[in-house]
N, C-alpha and C positions, 0 to 999 in steps of 0.2 A: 504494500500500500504506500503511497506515494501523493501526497500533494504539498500546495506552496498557497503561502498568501501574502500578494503587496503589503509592505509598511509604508509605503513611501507616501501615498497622494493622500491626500484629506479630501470631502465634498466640498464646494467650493459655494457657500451658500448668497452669495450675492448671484450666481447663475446655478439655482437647485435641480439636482436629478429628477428632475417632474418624470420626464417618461420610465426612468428608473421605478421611482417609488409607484406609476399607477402601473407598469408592468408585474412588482412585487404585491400590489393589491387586488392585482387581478386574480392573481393564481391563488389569493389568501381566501377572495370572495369565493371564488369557485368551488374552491376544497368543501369552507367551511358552511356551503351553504347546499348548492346539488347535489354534493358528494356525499357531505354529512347528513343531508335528509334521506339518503337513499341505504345508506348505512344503516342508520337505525332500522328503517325498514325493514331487511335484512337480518338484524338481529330479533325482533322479533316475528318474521318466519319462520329463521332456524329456532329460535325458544317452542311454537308449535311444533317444529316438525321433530325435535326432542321429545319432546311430549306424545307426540303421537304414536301411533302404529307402523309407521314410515322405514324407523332406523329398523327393527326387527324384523321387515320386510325385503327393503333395498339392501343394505349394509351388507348384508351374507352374498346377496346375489350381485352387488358389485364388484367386492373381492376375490367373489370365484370366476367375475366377467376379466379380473385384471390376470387372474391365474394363467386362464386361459389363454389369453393373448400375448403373454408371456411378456407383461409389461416390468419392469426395472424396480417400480413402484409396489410391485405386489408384496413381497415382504414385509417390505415396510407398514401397509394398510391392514395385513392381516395381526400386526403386533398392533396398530390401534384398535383394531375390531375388538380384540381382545381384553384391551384396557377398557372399553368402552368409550372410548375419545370421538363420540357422535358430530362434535363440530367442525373437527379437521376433514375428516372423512366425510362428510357432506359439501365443504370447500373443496377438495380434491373430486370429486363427485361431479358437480355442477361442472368443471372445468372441462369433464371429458364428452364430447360433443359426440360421440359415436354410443357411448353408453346413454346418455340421457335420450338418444333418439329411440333405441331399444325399449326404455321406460313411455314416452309419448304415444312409441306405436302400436303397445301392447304389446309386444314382446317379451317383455324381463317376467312379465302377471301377466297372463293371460286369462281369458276370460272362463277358462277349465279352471282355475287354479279358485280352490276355494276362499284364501285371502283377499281374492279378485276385487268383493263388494269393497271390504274395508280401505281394502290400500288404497279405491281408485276414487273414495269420499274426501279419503284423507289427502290425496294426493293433489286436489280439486282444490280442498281448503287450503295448502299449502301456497299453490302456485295463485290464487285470490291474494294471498299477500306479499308477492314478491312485488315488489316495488319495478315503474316503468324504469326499462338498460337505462342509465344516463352513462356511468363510466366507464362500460363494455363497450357501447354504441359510440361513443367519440374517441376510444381508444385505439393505437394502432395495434390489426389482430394479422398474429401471425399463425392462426389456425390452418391446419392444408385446406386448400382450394379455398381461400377465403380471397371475397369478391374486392376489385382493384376500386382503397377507397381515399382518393387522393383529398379529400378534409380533413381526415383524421393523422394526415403528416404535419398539420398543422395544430389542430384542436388537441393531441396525447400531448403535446406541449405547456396546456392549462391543466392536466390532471395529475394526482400525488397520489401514492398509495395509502402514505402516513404520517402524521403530524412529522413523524423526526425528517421524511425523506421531504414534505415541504420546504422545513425552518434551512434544511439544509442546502436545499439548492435556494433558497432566498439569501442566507447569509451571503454564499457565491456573488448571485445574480446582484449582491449591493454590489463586495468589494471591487468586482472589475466593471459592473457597469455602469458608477458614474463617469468613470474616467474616461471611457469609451466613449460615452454620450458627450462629455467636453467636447473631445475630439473631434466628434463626427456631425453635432449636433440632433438634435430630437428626431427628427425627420429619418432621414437615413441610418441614423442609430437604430428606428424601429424596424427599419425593411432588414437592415442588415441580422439580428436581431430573430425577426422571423425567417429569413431564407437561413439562418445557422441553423432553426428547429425542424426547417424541411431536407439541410441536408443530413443532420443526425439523422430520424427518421428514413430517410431512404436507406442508409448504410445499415440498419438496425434491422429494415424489412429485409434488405438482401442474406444477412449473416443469417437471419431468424426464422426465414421464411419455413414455413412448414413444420415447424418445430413446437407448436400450442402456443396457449394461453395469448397474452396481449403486453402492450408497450407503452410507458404513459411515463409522465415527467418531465421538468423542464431541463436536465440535465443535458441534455444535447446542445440548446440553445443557449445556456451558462457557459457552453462547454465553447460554443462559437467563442462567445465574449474574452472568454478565456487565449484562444488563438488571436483573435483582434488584438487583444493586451500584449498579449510576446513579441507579434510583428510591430505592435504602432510605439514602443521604446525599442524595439530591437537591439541596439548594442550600447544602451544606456545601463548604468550599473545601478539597478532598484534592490533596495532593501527588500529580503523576504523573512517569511515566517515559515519552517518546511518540516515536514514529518515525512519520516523513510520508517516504516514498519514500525518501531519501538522508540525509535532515536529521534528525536524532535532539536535544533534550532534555531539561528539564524544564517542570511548569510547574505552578504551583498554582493551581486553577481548580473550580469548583463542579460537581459528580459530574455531575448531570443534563444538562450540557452534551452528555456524554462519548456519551449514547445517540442522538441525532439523528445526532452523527460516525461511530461504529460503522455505524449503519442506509444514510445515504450511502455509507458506504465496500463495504459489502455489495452495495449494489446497482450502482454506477458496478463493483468487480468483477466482477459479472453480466454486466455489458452488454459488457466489453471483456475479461476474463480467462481467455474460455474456457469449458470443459466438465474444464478438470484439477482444481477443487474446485468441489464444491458450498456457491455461496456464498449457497444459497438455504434452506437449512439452516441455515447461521447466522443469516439474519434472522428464520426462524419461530423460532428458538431465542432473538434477541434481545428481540421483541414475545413471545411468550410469556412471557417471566420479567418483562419489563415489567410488562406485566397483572396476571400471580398477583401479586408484591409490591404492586402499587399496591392490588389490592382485600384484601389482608390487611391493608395498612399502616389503611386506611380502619375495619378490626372491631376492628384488635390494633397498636396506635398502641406503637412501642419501647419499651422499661423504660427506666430511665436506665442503667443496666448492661448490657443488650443494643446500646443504640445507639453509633452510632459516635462516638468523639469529636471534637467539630467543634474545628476548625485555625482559629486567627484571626491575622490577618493582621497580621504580623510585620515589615511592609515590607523583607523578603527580596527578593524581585521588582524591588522598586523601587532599590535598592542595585544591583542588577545592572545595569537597563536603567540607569541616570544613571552606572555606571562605563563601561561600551560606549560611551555616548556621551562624554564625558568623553577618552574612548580613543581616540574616531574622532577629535576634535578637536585633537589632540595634546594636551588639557592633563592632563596625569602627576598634579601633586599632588591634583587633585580627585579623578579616575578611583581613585587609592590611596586616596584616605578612603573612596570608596565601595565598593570591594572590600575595605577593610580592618572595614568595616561589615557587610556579607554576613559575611566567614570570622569574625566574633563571632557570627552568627547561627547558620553555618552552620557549624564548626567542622572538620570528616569530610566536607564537596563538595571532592573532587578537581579539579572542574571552576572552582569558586570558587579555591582555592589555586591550581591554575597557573595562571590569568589573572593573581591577585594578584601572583605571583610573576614572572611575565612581565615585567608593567607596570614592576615594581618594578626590575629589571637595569636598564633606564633612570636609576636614579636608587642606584647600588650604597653609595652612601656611607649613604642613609637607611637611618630604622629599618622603616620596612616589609620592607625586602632581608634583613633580618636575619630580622624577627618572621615571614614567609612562610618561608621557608628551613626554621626551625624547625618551624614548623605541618607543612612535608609531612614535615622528617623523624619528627614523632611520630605520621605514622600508621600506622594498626593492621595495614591489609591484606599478605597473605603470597605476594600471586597475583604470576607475575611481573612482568604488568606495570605494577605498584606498585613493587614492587623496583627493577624498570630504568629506570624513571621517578624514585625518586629516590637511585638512582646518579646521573642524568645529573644533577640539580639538586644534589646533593653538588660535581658536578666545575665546572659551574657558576659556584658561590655562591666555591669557593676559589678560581677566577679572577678572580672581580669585586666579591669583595665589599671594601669599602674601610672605616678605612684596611685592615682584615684579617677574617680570620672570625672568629664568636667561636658557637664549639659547646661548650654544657654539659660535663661530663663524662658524665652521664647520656645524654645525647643521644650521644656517641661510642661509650659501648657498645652503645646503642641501636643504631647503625648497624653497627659492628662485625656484628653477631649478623647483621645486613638484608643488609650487602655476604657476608658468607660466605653464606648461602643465598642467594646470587646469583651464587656464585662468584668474585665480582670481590677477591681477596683483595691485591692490589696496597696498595687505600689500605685494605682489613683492619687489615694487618698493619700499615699508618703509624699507622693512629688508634691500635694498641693499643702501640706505641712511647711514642706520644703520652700515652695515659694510664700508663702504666707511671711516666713520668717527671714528670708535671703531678698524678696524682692518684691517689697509691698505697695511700691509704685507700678508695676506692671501695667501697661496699656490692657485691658481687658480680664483682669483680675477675677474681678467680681462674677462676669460671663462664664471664665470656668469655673467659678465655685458654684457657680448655679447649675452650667451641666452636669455637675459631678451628683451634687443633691438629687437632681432630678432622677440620676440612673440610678439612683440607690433606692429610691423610695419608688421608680417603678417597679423595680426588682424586688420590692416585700420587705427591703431594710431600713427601715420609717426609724430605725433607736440610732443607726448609724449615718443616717442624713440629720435627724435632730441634733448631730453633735456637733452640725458644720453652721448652726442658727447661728452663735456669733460672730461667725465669719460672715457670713452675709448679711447680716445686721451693720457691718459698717462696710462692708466692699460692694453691697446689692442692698439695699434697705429698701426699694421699692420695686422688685422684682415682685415676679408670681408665684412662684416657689419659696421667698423669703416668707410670704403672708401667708403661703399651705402652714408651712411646717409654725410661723408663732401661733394660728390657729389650732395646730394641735399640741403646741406645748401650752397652751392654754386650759384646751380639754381637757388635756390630761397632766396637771403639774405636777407626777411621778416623775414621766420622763424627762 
């Protein structure tokens, strides 16, 4: 498994990806509106046809119709039969278009067969609630001899199988598609855009043809966009984000690389990944959008304002690779200049600071142990775990750092604010001691003693927020929190 994803462009919201964003809400309405009414529907069939006379009917005589035929699948269907797994085995069921005709024509029951009455009431009521095709009917079917249906190399383009495989090709369809749209504009952006989901689609009918079931997703046309993006920076060196099977991480490297790797990966998927995606959709998807880009690039050569901005080489990279080595060799103080040379470049890489930061416990008395320390506690991120990441390098730094630590005041409330939405209000509450008595002028003082309050008494510790009342009786006297808590030392003048 193999993909990549740009760092480099941002949306550009003075010119917003409109056809971006109503392409991503197209597919979002689609899903969650025809797809998902017809879903349910479906699910309560199959809950009848559970229930009914049906599975102890069909069930036997479709896994002896798969025995027979000497189908791949029969093994398998006979160990569900067994478990009793009626909803897989009715999905696998409905799929197979020669057996269900067996069932319609009287064949499987026949009218001798004394189950005949029951099964063919039950079978009545069953097919009453199958909801009108919608996502069979607009999908591309690669069933044999199925009829040549040139809309639905368009229309499988708006259909998902499942929320993950939606979000997933949305995420995609953002990162390379507003850049693309800069480039190309709305207009052409959208032709180009669809003829990527006509030629997935074609390559997808060719690989599949005859092979069952059906083809839906926008993974083809993502996959265009994708080929557009490699040709339209081609030999500009764009920051990615890449996963190779287990191993995930960055790497600044020239666009055009990125389409040869996609095209391999598409096909070596082919060959060894199954029939669970069609990965033959993402290459006509990939070579199409290659082509279109390349022969527009050739009539309508970028604006300087449409093109992307090229990335020059900041010896980033090389900082890294000579600290790892550096690293592996045990020698510390190189390895620190050269991480301490990246986190100047790179200020906000997480992954740069805790190596920096690693390297540097080695050596707690230096000033990197210090200058790293600080770096991750002023980052921005609120996800937790950035927070819990640096709790743990807070608890750390005041074990090792030598001869002591030495955190800002700034930086204390900073943290203050980080450990309470983290909950960790233990060293909260020390740092805000700490400032109370080191730095009572503080610009915003009062603000975190009232956050602090606030997350203690949400959290059920009303006895250990009441003990921070005269702290905020002279740093917040007119806060909302200052007047909960003298309201309840009022109530209750125990506490």
């Amino acid at each position: 498994m193999f993909y990549a994803i740009p760092l480099q462009d941002r949306p550009r919201w003075r010119n917003p990806p409109w056809m971006t964003a109503l392409l991503i809400l197209v597919n979002m309405l689609v899903f969650w509106g025809p797809q998902a009414a017809e879903e349910r529907a479906r699910q309560r069939a199959a809950q009848f046809y559970a229930s009914s006379v049906l599975p102890s009917i069909e069930i036997p005589l479709f896994v002896a119709w798969l025995e027979e035929t000497g189908s791949p699948k029969a093994r398998q269907a006979r160990a569900l039969q067994k478990r009793g797994a009626v909803e897989p085995l009715l999905a696998f069921m409905e799929m197979q278009q020669a057996f269900q005709q067996r069932l319609r024509s009287g064949q499987a029951v026949p009218a001798s067969d004394p189950r005949h009455g029951p099964w063919q009431s039950a079978r009545s009521r069953y097919e009453s609630l199958q909801p009108a095709p919608f996502t069979q009917r607009w999908s591309q079917s690669f069933e044999p001899d199925a009829p040549l249906r040139p809309a639905t190399w368009l229309t499988a383009a708006f259909l998902h199988g499942s929320t993950g495989h939606l979000l997933g090709n949305m995420l995609f369809l953002f990162m390379f598609g507003f850049s693309v749209e800069l480039a190309l504009g709305r207009g052409t952006y959208l032709l180009f855009y669809l003829l990527g989901a006509v030629g997935g689609s074609l390559l997808a009918g060719w690989a599949y043809a005859g092979m069952g079931s059906y083809g839906l997703g926008a993974s083809g046309a993502v996959s265009a966009l994708m080929g557009m993006y490699a040709v339209m920076y081609r030999l500009r060196r764009i920051r990615f984000f890449y996963q190779l099977f287990f191993y995930f991480n960055y790497v600044t490297a020239p666009a055009l690389i990125l389409l040869p790797a996609w095209i391999a990966n598409e096909l070596l998927q082919h060959l060894v990944g199954g029939r669970g995606v069609a990965y033959m959709a993402h290459l006509g998807g990939l070579v199409t959008g290659a082509a279109l880009m390349a022969l527009y690039l050739r009539r309508n050569p970028l604006t300087a304002q449409a093109r992307p901005p090229a990335q020059a080489d900041d010896g980033f990279e090389a900082h890294v690779a000579r600290a790892r080595k550096f690293g592996q060799a045990l020698d510390t103080d190189n390895a620190l200049r050269e991480w301490r040379a990246a986190a100047r470049l790179r200020p906000g890489d997480m992954q740069v600071l805790r190596a920096w930061f690693a390297a540097a416990r080695y050596a707690p008395a230096s000033e990197d142990f210090h200058r790293a320390a600080r770096r991750i506690f002023r980052l921005p991120g609120r996800d937790a775990a950035t927070l819990a990441w640096q709790h743990a390098s807070y608890r750390s730094y005041l074990d090792l750092a030598r001869p002591g630590a030495r955190i800002a005041p700034e930086d204390m409330a900073r943290l203050v604010r980080r450990f309470t939405r983290g909950r960790e209000f233990d060293d909260a509450e020390a740092l805000c001691r700490a400032l109370v008595q080191t730095a009572p002028a503080l610009p915003g003082l009062g603000e975190t003693l009232c956050l602090l309050a606030n997350g203690l008494l949400q959290q059920g510790l009303a006895q250990r927020a009441l003990a921070w009342l005269p702290q905020l009786q002279r740093w917040a006297p007119d806060e909302a929190i200052t007047r909960t808590l003298q309201q309840q030392a009022q109530a209750d003048p125990a506490a």
